[in-house]
C-alpha positions in Angstrom: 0.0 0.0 0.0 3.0 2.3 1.0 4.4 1.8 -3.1 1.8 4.4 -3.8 4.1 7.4 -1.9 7.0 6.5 -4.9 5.2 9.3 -6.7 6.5 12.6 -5.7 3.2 14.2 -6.6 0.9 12.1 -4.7 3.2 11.8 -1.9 3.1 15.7 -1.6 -0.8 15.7 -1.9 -1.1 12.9 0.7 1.5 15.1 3.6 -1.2 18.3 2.6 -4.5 15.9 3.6 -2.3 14.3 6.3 -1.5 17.6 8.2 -4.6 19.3 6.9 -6.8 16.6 8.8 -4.2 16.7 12.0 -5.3 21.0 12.0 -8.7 19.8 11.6 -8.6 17.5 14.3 -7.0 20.2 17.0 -9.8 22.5 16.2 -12.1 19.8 17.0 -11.6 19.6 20.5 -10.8 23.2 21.2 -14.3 24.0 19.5 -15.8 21.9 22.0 -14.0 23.7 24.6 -14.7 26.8 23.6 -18.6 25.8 23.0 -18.3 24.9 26.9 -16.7 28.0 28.0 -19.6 30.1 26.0 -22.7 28.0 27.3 -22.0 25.5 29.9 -24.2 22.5 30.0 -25.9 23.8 26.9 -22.8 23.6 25.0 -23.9 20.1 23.1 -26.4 22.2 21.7 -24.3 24.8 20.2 -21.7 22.1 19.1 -24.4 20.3 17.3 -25.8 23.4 15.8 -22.2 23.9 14.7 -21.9 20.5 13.3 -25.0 20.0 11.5 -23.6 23.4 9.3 -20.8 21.9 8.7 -22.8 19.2 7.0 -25.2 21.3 5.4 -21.9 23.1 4.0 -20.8 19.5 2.8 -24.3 18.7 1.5 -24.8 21.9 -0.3 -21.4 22.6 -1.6 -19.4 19.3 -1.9 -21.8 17.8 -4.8 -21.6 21.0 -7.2 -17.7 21.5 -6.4 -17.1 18.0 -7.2 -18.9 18.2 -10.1 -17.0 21.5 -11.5 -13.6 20.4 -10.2 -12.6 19.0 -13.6 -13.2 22.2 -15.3 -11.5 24.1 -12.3 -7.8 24.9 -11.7 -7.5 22.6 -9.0 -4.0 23.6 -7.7 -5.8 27.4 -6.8 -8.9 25.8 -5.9 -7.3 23.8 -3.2 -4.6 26.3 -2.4 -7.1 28.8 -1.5 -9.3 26.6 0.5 -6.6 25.8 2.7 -5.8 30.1 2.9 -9.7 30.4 4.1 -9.6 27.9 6.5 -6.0 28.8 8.0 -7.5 32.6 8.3 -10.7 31.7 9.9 -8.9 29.2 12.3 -6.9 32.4 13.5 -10.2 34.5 14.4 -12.0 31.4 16.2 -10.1 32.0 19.4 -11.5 35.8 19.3 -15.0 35.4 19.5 -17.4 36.1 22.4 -20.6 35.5 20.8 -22.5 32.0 19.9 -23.6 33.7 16.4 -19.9 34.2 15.2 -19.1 30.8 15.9 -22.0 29.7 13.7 -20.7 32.2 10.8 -16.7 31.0 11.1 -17.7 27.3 11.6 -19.6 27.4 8.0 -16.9 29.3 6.5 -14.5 27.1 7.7 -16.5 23.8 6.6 -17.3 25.4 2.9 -14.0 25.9 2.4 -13.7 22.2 3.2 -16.3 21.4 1.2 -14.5 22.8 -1.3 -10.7 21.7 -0.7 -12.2 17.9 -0.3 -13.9 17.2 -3.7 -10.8 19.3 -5.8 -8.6 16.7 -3.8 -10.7 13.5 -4.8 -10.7 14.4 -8.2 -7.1 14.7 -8.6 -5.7 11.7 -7.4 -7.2 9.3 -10.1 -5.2 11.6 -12.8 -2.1 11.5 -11.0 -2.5 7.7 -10.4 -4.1 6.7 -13.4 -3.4 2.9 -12.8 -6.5 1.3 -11.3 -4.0 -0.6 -8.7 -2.5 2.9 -7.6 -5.6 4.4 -7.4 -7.0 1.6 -5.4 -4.1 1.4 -3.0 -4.8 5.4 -2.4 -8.0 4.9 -1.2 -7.0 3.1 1.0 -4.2 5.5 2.2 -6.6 8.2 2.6 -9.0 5.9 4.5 -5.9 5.2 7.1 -5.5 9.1 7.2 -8.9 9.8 8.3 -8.1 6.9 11.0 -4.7 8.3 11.8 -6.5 11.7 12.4 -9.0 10.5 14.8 -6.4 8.8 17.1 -3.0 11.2 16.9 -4.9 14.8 16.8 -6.6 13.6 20.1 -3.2 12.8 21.8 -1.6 15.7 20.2 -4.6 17.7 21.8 -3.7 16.9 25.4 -0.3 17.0 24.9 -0.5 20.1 24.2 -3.1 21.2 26.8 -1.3 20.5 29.2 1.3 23.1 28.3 -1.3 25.4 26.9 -5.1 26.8 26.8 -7.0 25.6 24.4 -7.1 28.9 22.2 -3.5 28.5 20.8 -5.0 24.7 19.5 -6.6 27.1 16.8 -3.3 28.2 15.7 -2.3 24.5 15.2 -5.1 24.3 12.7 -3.8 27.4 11.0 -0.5 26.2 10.7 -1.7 23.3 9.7 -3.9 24.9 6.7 -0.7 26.8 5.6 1.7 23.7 5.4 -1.1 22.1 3.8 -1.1 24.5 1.5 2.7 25.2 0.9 2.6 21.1 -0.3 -0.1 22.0 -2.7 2.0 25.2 -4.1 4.9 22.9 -4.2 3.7 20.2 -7.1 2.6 20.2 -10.9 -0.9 18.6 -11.1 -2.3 17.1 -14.9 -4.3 19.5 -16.7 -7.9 19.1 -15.9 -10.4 17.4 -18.0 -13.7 19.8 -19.0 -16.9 19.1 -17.1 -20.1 20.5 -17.4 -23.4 21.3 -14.8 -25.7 19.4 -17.3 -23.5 16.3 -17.4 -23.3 16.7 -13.3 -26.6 16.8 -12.6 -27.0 13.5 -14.4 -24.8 11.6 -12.7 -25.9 12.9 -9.4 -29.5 11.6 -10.4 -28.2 8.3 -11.7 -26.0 8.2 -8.0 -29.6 8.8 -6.6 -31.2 5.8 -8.6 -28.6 3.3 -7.3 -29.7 4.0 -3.9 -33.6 4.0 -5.0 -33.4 0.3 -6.7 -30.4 -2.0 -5.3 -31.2 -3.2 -1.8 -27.5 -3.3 -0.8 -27.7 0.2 -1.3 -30.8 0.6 0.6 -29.6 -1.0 3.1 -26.3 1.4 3.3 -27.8 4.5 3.9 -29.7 3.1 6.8 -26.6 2.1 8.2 -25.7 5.5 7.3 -28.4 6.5 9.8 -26.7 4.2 12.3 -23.4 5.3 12.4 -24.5 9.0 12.1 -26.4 8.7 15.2 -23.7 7.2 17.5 -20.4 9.2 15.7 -22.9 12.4 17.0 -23.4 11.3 20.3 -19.5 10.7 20.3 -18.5 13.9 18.9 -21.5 16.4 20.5 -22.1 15.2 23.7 -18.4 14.0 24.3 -17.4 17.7 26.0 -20.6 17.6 28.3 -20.0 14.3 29.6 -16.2 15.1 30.6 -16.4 18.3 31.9 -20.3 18.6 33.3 -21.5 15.0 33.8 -18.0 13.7 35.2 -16.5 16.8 36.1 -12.9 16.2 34.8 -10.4 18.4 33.1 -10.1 19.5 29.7 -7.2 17.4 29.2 -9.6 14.8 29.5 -11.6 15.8 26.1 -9.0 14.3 24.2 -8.3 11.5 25.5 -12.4 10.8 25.0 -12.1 11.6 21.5 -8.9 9.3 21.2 -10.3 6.4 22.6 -13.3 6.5 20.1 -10.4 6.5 17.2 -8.5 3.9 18.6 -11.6 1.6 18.3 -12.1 2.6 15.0 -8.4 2.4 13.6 -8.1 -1.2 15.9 -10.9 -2.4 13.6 -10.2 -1.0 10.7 -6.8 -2.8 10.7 -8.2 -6.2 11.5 -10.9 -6.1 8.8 -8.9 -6.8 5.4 -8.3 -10.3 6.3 -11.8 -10.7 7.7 -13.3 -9.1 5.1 -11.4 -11.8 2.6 -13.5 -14.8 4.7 -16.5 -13.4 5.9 -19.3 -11.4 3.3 -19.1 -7.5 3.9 -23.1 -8.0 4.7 -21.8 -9.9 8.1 -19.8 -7.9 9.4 -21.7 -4.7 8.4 -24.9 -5.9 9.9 -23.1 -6.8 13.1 -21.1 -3.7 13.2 -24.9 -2.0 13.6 -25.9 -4.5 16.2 -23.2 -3.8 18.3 -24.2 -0.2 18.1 -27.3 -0.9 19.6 -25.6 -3.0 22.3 -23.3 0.2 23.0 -25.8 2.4 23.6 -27.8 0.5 26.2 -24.1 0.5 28.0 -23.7 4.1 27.2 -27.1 4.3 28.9 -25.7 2.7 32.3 -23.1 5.0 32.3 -25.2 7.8 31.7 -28.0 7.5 34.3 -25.7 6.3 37.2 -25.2 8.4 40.2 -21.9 8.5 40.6 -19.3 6.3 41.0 -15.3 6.2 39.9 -15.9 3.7 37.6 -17.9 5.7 35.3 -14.6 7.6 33.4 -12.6 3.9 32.1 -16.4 2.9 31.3 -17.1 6.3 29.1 -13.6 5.5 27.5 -14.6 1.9 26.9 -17.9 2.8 25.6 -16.8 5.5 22.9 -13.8 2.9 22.0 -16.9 0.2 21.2 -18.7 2.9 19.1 -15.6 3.6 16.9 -15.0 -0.3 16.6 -18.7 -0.9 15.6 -18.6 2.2 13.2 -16.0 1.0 11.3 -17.3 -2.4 11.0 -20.2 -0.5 9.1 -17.9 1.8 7.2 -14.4 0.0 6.1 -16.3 -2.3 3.5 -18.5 0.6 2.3 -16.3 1.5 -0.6 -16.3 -2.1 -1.8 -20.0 -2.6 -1.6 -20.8 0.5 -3.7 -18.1 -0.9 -6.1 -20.1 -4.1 -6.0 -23.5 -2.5 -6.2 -22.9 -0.2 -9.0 -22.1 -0.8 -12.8 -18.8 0.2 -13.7 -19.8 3.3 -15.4 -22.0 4.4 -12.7 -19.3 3.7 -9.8 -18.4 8.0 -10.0 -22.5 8.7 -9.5 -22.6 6.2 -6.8 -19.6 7.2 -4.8 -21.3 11.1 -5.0 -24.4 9.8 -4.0 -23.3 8.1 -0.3 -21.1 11.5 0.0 -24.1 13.5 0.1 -26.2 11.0 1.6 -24.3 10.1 4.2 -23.4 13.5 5.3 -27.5 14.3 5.0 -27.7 11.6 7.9 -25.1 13.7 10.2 -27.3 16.8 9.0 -30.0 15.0 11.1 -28.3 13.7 14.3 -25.7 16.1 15.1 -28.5 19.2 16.3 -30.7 16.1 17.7 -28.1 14.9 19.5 -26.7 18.7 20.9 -30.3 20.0 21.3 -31.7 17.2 23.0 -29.1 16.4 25.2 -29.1 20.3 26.3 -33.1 20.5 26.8 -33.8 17.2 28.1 -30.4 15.9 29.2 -28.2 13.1 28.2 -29.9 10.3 28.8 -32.9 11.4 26.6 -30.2 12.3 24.1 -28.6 8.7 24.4 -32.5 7.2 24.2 -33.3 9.1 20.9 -30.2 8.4 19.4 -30.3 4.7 20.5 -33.5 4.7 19.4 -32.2 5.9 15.3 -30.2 3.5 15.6 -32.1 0.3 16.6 -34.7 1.6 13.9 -31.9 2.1 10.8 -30.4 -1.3 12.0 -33.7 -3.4 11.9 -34.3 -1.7 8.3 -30.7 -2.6 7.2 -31.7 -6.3 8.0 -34.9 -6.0 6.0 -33.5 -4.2 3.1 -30.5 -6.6 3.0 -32.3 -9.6 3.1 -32.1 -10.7 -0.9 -28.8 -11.9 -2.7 -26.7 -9.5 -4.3 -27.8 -8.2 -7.1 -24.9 -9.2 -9.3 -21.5 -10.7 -8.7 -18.4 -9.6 -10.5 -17.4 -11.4 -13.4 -13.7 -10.7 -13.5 -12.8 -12.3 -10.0 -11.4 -15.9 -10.4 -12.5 -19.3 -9.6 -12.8 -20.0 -6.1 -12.5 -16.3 -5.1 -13.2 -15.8 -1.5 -15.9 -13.5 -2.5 -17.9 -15.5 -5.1 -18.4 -18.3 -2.6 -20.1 -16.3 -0.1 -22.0 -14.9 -2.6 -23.1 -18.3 -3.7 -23.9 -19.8 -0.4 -25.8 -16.1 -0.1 -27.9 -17.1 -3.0 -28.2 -20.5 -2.3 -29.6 -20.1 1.3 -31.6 -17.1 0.0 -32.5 -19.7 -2.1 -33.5 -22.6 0.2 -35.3 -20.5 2.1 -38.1 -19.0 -0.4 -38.7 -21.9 -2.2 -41.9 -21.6 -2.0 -42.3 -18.0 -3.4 -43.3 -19.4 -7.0 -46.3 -20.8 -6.2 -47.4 -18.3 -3.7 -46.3 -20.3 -0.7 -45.1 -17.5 1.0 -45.2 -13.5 0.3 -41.9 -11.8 0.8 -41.9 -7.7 1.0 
């Protein structure tokens, strides 16, 4: 997977997302902090509020970016989202009103939503070979892990030297190494695209989802992980520093142990993944969600008690493990699900879906957790989850749609798809003669 770094372009544009996401992830937790200093109990409800405009920036933005990015000089276009975000990372740390947080936060996340698609677009032109390409997916996958577990730990490191302003300059700086690597490399000229042509591949993306019950399936998983990565990243703040009363070095070390679940896993999975179907494990990823929040439930409503700090950490450690269950196989059961010329639509389509299901839990979880408290918070959201979960089983309950012809006798992967069809099989054999009615 490393091979991939031999090209000096593509090594350059992976250190820019690497130290890009490692500023993104210090502002993380000193957004929290700073949402806590500024309301108190109530500040799950403003970090939700702040949240759920980041994703509508993603939602809103992302899809037409990504669909102009080809017609775009992508070099500036990435060079001056990072500029934005390093200059509104610098005037977080100066505000004294919850409104001005509301205004940075979706300039911040729209030049995101910006940088991110310009960035996705590149790589297959300066890897062109579908092995590359491949292999930098899942570089970029392990750099979204990476982020989640170091910029935690980096976080209290460095909290414990500073306040939790100056963690806003470490995003800047970040931004602004970010973009010196960007500045620093010759991209391919950019192919022409067109709004007319974008707008049908974002409705063919939407079709996928509509008709093949894999895909159905997925974005009620969606649902499921968006609900307990909220309660994770919302509600994380207000039960450290209000419901436990503990430090703000203690923040990050929450946050950390939710990405060490989820990079543990995430490791593990390949050679899983090449014995077990990605339906398994996906399914069972969103049961053991379920199962986490009835222990995150315990936690929450006990009284008191030592014991409740190495049980929050164990808790958001399951949710990250159980969340990338769900999400590590995603990018090979769109691949799966989707005919090769509509693999672009349908890899658009669960970006914007997805991030529509965090649209929807991160304010439900801040909001509810600050009117009604955490535990109604932890029942609603438990609640999403058992709901999407039970739907992923139903919609997931025929045999793949296809499976791929160009993977070789005895493939790992075509013999669970046969014993999927066979069993699916056996087990509605009566349905052509009107033995049974299936839904």
């Amino acid at each position: 997977m490393l091979a991939v770094l031999r090209d000096r372009t593509y090594r350059r544009l992976f250190a820019a997302q690497v130290v890009a996401l490692v500023g993104t992830g210090l502002a993380t937790v000193a957004l929290g902090l700073l949402a806590y200093d500024m309301a108190g109990s109530d500040a799950g409800s403003v970090l939700g509020t702040a949240l759920a405009i980041k994703m509508a920036a993603y939602v809103l933005i992302a899809p037409a970016v990504g669909a102009l990015a080809d017609g775009l000089p992508r070099r500036a276009l990435m060079l001056s989202a990072d500029l934005t975000r390093a200059g509104v990372a610098l005037l977080l740390p100066f505000v004294d009103q919850v409104w001005q947080v509301y205004v940075l936060v979706f300039l911040l996340q729209s030049a995101s939503a910006v940088f991110t698609p310009a960035f996705q677009a590149v790589v297959p032109d300066v890897l062109p070979e579908e092995r590359d390409y491949t292999r930098a997916l899942s570089m970029s996958r392990l750099a979204y892990d990476l982020e989640s577990l170091f910029s935690p730990a980096l976080a209290a490191a460095l909290l414990s030297l500073i306040t939790y302003n100056w963690l806003f300059t470490g995003t800047a700086l970040g931004f602004l190494a970010s973009a010196t690597l960007v500045v620093s490399v010759v991209l391919p000229p950019a192919r022409p695209s067109t709004a007319c042509g974008a707008c049908a591949k974002a409705m063919a993306g939407a079709r996928l989802f509509r008709t093949v019950p894999a895909l159905r399936a997925l974005l009620a998983l969606n649902l499921a992980v968006a609900a307990a990565s909220a309660m994770v990243t919302v509600n994380s703040v207000v039960y450290v520093r209000d419901l436990l009363d503990l430090p703000t070095g203690a923040l990050p070390l929450a946050l950390g142990a939710y990405g060490a679940g989820s990079m543990t896993v995430a490791l593990l999975l390949p050679r899983i993944l090449d014995r077990v179907p990605d339906r398994t494990v996906m399914l069972r990823g969103a049961g053991l969600l379920v199962v986490v929040f009835a222990g995150l439930g315990a936690v929450t409503t006990a009284g008191g008690g030592g014991w409740r700090w190495p049980a929050l950490l164990v808790v958001w450690a399951a949710f990250g493990a159980a969340c990338a269950m769900v999400l590590t196989p995603t990018g090979r059961l769109v691949t799966r699900s989707a005919p090769a010329g509509a693999r672009t639509a349908a890899f658009a389509a669960q970006f914007s879906l997805s991030h529509g299901c965090w649209l929807l839990t991160y304010p439900l979880a801040g909001w509810l957790g600050a009117t009604a408290g955490p535990g109604w918070a932890v029942a609603a959201l438990g609640a999403i989850t058992l709901g999407a979960s039970l739907s992923a089983v139903r919609l997931w309950s025929t045999p793949p749609p296809h499976v791929h012809a160009d993977l070789p006798a005895g493939h790992p992967h075509l013999r669970d798809a046969r014993r999927v069809r066979s069993g699916w099989r056996h087990r509605h054999a009566g349905l052509a003669d009107g033995a049974h009615a299936h839904p």
